[in-house]
Biopython code that builds the backbone (N, CA, C, O; Angstrom):
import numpy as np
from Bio.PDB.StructureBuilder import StructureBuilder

atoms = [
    (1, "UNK", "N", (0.836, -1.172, 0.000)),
    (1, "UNK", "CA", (0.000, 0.000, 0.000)),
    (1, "UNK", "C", (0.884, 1.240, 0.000)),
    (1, "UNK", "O", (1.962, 1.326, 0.587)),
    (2, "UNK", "N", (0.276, 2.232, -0.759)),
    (2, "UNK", "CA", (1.080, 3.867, -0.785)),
    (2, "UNK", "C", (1.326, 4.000, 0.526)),
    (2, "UNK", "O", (0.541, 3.694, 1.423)),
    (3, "UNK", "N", (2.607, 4.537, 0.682)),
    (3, "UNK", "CA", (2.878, 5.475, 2.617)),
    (3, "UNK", "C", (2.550, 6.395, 2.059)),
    (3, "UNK", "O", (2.533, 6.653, 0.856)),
    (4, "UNK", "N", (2.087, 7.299, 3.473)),
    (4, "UNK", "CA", (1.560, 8.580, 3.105)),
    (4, "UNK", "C", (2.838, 9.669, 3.180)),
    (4, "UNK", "O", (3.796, 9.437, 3.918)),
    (5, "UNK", "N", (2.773, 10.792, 2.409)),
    (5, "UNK", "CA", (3.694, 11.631, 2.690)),
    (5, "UNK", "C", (3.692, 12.499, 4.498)),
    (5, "UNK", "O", (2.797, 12.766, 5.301)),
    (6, "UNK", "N", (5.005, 12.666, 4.483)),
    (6, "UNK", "CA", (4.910, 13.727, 5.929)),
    (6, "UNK", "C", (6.123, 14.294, 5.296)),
    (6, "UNK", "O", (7.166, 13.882, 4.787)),
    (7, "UNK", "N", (5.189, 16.075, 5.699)),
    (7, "UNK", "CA", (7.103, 16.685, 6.387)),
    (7, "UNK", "C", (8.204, 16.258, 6.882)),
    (7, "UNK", "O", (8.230, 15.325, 7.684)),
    (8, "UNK", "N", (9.122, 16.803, 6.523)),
    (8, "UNK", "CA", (10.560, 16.368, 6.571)),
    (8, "UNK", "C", (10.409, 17.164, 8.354)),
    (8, "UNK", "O", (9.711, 18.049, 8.850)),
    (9, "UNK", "N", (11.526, 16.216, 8.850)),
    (9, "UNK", "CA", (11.549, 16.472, 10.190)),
    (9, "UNK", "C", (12.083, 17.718, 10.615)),
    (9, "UNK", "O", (13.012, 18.205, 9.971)),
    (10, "UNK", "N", (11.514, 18.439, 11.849)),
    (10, "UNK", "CA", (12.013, 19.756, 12.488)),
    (10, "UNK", "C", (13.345, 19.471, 12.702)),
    (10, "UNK", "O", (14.335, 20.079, 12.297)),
    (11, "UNK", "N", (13.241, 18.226, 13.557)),
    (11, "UNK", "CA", (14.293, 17.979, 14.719)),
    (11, "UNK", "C", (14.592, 16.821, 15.222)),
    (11, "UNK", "O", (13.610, 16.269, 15.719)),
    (12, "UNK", "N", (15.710, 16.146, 15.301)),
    (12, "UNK", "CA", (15.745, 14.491, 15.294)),
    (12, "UNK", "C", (14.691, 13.372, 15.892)),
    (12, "UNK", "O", (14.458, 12.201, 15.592)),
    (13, "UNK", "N", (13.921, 14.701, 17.331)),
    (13, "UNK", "CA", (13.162, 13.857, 17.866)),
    (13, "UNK", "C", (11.741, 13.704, 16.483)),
    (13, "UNK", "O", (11.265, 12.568, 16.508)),
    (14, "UNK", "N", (11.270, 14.363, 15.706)),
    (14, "UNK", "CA", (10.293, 14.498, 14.877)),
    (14, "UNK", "C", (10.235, 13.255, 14.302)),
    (14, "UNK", "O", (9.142, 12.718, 14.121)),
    (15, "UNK", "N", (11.575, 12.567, 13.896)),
    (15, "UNK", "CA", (11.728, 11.209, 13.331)),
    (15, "UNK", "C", (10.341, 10.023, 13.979)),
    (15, "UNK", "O", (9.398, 9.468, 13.415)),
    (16, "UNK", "N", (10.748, 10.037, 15.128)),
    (16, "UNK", "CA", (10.220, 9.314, 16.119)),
    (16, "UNK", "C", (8.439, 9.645, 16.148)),
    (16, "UNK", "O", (7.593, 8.759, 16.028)),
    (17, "UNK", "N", (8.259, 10.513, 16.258)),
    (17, "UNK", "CA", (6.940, 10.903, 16.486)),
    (17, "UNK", "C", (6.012, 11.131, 15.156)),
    (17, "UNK", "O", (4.807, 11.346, 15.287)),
    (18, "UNK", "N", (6.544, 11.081, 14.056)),
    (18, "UNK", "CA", (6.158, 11.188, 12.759)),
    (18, "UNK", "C", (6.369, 9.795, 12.166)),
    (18, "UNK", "O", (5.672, 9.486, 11.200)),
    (19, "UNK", "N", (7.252, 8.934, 12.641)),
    (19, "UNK", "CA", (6.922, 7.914, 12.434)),
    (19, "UNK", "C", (6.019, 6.681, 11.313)),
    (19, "UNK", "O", (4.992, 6.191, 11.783)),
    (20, "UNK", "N", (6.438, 6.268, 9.946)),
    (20, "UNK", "CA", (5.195, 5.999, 8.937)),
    (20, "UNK", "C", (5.381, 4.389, 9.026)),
    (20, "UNK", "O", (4.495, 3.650, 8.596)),
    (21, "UNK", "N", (6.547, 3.890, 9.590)),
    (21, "UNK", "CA", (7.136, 2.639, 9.266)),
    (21, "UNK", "C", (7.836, 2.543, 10.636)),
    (21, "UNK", "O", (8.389, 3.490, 11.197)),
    (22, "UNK", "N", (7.752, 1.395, 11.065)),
    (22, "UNK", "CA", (8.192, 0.568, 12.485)),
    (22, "UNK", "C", (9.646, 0.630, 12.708)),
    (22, "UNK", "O", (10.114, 0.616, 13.846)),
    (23, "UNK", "N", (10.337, 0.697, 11.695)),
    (23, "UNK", "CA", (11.904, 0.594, 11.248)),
    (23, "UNK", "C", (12.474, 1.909, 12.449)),
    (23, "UNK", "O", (13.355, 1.706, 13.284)),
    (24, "UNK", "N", (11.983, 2.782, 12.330)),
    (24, "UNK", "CA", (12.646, 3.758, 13.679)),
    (24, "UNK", "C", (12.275, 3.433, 15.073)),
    (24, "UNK", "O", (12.900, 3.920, 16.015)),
    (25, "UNK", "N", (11.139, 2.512, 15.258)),
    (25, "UNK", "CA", (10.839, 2.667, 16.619)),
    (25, "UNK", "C", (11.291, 1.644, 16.919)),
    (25, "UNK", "O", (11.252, 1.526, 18.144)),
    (26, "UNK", "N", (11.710, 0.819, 16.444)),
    (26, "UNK", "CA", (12.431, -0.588, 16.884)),
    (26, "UNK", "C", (13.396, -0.531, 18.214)),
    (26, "UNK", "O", (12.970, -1.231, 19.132)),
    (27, "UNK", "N", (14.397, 0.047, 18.437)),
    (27, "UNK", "CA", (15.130, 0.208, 19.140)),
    (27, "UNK", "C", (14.038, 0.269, 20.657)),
    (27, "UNK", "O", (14.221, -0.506, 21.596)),
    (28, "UNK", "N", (13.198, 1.070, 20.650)),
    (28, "UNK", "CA", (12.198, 1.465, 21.905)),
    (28, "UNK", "C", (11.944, 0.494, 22.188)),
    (28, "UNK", "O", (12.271, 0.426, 23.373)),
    (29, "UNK", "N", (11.409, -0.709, 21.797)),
    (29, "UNK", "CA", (10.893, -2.147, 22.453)),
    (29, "UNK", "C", (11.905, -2.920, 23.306)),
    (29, "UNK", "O", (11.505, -3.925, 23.894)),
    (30, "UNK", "N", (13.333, -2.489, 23.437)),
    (30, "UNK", "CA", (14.022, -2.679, 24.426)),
    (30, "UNK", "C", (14.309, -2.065, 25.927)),
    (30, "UNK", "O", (15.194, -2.395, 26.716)),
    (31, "UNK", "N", (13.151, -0.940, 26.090)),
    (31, "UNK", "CA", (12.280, 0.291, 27.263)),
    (31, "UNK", "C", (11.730, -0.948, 27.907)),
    (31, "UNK", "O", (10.960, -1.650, 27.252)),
    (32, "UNK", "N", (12.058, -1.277, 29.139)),
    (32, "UNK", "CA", (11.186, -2.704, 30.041)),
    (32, "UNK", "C", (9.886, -1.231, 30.770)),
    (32, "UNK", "O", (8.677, -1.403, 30.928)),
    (33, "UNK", "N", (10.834, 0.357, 31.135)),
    (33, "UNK", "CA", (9.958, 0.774, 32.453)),
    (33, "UNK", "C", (8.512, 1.244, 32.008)),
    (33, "UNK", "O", (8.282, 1.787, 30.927)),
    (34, "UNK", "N", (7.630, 0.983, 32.917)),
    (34, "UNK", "CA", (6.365, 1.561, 32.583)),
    (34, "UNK", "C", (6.613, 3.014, 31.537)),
    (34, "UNK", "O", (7.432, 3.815, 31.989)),
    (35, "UNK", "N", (5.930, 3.394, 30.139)),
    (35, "UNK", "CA", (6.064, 4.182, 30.104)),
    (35, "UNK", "C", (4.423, 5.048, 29.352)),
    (35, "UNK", "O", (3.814, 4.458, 28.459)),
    (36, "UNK", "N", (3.976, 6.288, 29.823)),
    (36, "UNK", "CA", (2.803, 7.231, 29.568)),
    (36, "UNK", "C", (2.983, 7.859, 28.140)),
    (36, "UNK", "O", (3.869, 8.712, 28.102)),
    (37, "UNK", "N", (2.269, 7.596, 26.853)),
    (37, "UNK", "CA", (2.324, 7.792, 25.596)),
    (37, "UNK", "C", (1.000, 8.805, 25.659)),
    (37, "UNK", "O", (0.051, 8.372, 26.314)),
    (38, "UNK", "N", (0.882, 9.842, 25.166)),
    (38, "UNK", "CA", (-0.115, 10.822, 25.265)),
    (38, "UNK", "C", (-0.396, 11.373, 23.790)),
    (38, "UNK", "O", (0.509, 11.750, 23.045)),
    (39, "UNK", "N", (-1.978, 11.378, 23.398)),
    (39, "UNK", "CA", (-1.758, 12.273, 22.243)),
    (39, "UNK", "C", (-2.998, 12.572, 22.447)),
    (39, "UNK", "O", (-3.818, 11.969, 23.140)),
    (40, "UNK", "N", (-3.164, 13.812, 21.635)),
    (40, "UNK", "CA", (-4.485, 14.519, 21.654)),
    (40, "UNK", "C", (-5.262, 14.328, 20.774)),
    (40, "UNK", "O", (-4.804, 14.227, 19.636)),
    (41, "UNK", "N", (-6.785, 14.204, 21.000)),
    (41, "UNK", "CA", (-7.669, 13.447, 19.967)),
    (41, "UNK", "C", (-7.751, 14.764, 18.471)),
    (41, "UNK", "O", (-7.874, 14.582, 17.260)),
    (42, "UNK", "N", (-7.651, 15.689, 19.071)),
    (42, "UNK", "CA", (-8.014, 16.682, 17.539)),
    (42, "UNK", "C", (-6.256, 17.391, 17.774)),
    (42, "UNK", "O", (-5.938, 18.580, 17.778)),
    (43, "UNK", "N", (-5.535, 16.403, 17.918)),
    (43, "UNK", "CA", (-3.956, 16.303, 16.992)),
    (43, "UNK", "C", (-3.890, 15.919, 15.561)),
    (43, "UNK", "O", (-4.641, 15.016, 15.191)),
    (44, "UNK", "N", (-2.940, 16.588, 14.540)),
    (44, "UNK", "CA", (-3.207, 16.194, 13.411)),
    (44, "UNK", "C", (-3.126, 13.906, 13.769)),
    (44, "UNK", "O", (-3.113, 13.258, 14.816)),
    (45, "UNK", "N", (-3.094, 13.492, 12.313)),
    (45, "UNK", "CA", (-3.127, 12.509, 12.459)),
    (45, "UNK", "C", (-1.781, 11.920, 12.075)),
    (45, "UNK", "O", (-1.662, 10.704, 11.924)),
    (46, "UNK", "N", (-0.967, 12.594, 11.946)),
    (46, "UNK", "CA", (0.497, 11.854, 11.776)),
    (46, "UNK", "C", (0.941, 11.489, 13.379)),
    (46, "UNK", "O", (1.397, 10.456, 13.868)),
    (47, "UNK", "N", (0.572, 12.918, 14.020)),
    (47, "UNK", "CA", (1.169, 12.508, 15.559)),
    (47, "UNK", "C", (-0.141, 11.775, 16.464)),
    (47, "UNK", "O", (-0.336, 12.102, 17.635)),
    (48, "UNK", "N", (-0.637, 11.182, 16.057)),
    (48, "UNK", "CA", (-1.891, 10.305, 16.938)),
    (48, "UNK", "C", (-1.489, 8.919, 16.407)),
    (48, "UNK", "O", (-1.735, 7.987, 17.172)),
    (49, "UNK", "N", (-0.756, 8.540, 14.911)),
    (49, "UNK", "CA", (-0.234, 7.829, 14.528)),
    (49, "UNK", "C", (0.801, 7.084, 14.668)),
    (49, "UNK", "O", (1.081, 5.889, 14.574)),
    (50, "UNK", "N", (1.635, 8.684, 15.075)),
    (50, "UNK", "CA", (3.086, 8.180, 15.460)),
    (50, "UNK", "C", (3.114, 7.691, 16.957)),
    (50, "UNK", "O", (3.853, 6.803, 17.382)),
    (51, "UNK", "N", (2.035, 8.532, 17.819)),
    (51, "UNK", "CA", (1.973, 8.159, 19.012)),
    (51, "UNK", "C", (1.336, 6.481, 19.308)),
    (51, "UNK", "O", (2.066, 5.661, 19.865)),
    (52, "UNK", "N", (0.365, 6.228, 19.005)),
    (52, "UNK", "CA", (-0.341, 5.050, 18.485)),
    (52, "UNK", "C", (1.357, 4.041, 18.781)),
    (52, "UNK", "O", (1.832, 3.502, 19.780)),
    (53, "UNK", "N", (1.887, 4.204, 17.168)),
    (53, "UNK", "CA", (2.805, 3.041, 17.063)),
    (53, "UNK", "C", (4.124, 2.764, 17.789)),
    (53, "UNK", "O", (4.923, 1.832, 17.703)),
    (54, "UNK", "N", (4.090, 3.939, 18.572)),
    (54, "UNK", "CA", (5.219, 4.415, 19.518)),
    (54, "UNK", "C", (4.670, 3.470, 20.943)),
    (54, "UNK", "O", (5.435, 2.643, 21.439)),
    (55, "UNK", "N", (3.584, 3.653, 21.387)),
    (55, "UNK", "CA", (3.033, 3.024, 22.160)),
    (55, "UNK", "C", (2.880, 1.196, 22.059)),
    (55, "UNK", "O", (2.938, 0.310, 22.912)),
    (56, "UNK", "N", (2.662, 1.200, 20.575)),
    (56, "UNK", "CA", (2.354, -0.398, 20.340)),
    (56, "UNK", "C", (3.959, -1.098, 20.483)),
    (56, "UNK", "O", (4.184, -2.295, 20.658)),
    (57, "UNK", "N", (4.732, -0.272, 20.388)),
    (57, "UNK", "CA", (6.076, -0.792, 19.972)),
    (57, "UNK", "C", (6.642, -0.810, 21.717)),
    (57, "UNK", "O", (7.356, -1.773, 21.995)),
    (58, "UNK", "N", (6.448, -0.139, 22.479)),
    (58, "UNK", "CA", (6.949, -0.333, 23.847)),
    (58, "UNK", "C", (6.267, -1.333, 24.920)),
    (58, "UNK", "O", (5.142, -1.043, 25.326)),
    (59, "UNK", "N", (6.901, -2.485, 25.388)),
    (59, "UNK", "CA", (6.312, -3.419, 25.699)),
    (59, "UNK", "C", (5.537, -2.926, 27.232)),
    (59, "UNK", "O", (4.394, -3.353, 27.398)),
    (60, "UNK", "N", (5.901, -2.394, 27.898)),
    (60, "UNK", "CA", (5.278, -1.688, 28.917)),
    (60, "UNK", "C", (4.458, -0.398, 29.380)),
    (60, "UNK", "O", (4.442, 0.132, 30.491)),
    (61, "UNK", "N", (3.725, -0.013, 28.114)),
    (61, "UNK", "CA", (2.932, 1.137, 27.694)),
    (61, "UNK", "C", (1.704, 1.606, 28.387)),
    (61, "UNK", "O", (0.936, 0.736, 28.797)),
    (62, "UNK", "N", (1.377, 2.991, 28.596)),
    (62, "UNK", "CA", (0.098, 2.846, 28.566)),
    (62, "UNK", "C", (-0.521, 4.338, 27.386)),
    (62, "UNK", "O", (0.018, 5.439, 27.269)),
    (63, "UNK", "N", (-1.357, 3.997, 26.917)),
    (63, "UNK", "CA", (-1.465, 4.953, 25.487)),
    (63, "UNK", "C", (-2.644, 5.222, 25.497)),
    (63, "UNK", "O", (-3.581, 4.496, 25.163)),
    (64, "UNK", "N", (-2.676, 6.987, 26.135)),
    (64, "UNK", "CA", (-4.258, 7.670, 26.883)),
    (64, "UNK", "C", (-4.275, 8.680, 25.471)),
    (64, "UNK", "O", (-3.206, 9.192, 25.139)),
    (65, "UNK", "N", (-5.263, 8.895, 24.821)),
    (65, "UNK", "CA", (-5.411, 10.178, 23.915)),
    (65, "UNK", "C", (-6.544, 11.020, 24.680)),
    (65, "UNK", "O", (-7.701, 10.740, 24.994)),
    (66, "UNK", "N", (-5.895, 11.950, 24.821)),
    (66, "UNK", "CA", (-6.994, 12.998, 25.376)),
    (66, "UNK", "C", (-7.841, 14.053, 24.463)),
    (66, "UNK", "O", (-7.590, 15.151, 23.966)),
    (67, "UNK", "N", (-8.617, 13.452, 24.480)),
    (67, "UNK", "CA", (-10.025, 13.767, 23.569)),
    (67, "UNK", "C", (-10.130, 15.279, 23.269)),
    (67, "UNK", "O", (-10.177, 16.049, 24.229)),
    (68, "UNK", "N", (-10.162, 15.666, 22.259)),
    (68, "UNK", "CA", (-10.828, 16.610, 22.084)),
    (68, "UNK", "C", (-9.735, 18.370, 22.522)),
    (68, "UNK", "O", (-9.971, 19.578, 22.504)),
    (69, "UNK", "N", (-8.216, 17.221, 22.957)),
    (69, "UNK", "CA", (-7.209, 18.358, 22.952)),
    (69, "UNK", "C", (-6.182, 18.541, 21.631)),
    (69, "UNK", "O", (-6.447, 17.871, 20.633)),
    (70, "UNK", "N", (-5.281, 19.232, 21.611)),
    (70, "UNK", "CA", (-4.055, 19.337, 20.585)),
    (70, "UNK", "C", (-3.071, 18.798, 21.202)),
    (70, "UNK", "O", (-3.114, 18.120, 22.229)),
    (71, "UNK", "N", (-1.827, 19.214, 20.335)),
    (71, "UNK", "CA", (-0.322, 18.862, 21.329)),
    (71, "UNK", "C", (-0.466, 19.568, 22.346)),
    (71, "UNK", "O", (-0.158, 19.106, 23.444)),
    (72, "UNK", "N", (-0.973, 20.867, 22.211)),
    (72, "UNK", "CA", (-1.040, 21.815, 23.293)),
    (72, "UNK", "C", (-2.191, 21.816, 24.174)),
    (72, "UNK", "O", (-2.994, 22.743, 24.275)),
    (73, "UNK", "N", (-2.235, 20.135, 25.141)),
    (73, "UNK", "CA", (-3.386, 20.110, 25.993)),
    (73, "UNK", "C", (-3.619, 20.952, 27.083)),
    (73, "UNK", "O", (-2.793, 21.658, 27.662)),
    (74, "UNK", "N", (-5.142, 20.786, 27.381)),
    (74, "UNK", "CA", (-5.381, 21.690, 28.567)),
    (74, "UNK", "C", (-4.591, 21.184, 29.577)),
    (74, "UNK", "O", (-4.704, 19.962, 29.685)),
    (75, "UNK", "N", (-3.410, 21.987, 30.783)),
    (75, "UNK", "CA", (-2.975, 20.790, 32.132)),
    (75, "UNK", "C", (-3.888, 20.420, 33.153)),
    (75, "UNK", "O", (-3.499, 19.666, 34.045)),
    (76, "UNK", "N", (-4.903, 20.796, 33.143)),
    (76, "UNK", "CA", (-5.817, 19.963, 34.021)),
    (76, "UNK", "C", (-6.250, 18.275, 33.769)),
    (76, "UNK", "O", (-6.326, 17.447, 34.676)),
    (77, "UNK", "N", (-6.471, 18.045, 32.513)),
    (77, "UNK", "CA", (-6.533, 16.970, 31.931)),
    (77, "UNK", "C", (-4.834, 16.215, 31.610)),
    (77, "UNK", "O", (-4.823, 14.989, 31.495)),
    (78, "UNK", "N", (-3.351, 17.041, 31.466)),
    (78, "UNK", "CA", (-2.819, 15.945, 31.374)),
    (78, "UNK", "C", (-2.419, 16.132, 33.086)),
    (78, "UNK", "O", (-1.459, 15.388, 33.288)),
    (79, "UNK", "N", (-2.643, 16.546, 33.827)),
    (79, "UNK", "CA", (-2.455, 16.182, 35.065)),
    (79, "UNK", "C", (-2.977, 15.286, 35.353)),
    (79, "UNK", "O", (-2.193, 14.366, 35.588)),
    (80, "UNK", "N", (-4.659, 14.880, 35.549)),
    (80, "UNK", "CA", (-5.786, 13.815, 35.626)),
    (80, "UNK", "C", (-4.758, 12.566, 34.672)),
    (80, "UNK", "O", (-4.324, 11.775, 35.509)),
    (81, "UNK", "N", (-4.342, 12.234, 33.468)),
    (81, "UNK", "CA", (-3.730, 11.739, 32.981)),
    (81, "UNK", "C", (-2.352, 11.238, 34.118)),
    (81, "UNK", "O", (-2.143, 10.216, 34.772)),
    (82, "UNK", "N", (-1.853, 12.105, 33.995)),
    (82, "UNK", "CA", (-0.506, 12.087, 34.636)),
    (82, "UNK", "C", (-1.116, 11.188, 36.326)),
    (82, "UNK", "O", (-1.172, 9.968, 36.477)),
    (83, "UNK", "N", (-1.360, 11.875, 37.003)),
    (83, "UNK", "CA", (-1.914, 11.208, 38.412)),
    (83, "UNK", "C", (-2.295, 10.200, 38.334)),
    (83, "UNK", "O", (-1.985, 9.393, 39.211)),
    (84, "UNK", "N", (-3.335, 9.715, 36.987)),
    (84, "UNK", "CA", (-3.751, 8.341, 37.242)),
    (84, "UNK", "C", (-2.517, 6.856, 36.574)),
    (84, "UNK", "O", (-2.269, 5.770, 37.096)),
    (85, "UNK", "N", (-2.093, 7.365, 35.495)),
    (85, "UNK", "CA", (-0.807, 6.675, 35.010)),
    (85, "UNK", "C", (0.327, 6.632, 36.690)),
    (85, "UNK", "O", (0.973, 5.666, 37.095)),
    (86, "UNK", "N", (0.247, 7.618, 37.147)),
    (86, "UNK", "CA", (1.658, 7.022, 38.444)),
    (86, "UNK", "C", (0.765, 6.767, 40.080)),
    (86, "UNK", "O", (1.290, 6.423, 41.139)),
    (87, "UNK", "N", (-0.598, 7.046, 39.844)),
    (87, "UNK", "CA", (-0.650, 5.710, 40.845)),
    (87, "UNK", "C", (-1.395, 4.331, 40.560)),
    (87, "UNK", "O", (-2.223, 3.837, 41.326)),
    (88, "UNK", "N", (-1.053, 3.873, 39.550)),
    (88, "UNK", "CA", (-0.801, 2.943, 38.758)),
    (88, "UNK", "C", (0.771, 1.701, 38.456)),
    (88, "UNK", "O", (0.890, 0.512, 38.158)),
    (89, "UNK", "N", (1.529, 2.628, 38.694)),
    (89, "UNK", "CA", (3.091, 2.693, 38.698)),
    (89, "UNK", "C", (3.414, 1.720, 39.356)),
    (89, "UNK", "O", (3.983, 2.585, 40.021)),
    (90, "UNK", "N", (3.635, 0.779, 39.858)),
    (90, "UNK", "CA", (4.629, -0.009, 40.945)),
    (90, "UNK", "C", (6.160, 0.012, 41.144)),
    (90, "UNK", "O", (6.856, -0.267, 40.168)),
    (91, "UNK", "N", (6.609, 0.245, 42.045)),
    (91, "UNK", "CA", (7.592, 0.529, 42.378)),
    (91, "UNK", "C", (8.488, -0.490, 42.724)),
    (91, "UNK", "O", (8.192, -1.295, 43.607)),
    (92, "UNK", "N", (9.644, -0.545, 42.070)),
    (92, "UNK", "CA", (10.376, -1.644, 42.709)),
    (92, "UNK", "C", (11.119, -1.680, 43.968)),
    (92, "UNK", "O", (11.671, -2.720, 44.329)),
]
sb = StructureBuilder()
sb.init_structure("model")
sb.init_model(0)
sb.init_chain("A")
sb.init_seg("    ")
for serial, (resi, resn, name, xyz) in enumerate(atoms, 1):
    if name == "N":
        sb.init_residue(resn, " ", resi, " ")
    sb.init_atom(name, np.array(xyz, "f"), 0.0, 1.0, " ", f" {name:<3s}", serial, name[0])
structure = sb.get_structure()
């Protein structure tokens, strides 16, 4: 099937988060610690995508989209986010 086009990256991290093909995130599935993947539901769809496969690719994930925000969420909601992801957390 066609990949879709994306912008060329800002900034090395852009690689990662723009993401069209598994081939960059590979390395991440060797991350054991719990880790909080966040994207916002009315984010374009490259980064709900990239976040998505960023999440599927880390074996210890948890992958919350917060509805109805951008990259630039409200912090009341990624706090609510945030609080419930770390007491969740177990500690070794």
């Amino acid at each position: 099937q066609p990949r879709p086009k994306c912008r060329p990256p800002m900034r090395p991290s852009d690689r990662i988060c723009r993401a069209q093909d598994r081939e960059p995130l590979g390395g991440w599935a060797s991350v054991k610690q719990p880790v909080l993947v966040m994207d916002g539901g009315a984010s374009p769809a490259w980064m709900r995508n990239g976040a998505r496969a960023l999440a599927e690719t880390l074996p210890n994930s948890t992958h919350v989209t917060l509805e109805g925000q951008t990259h630039a969420a409200d912090p009341a909601m990624l706090a609510a986010a945030l609080g419930e992801f770390f007491a969740g957390v177990r500690v070794a």
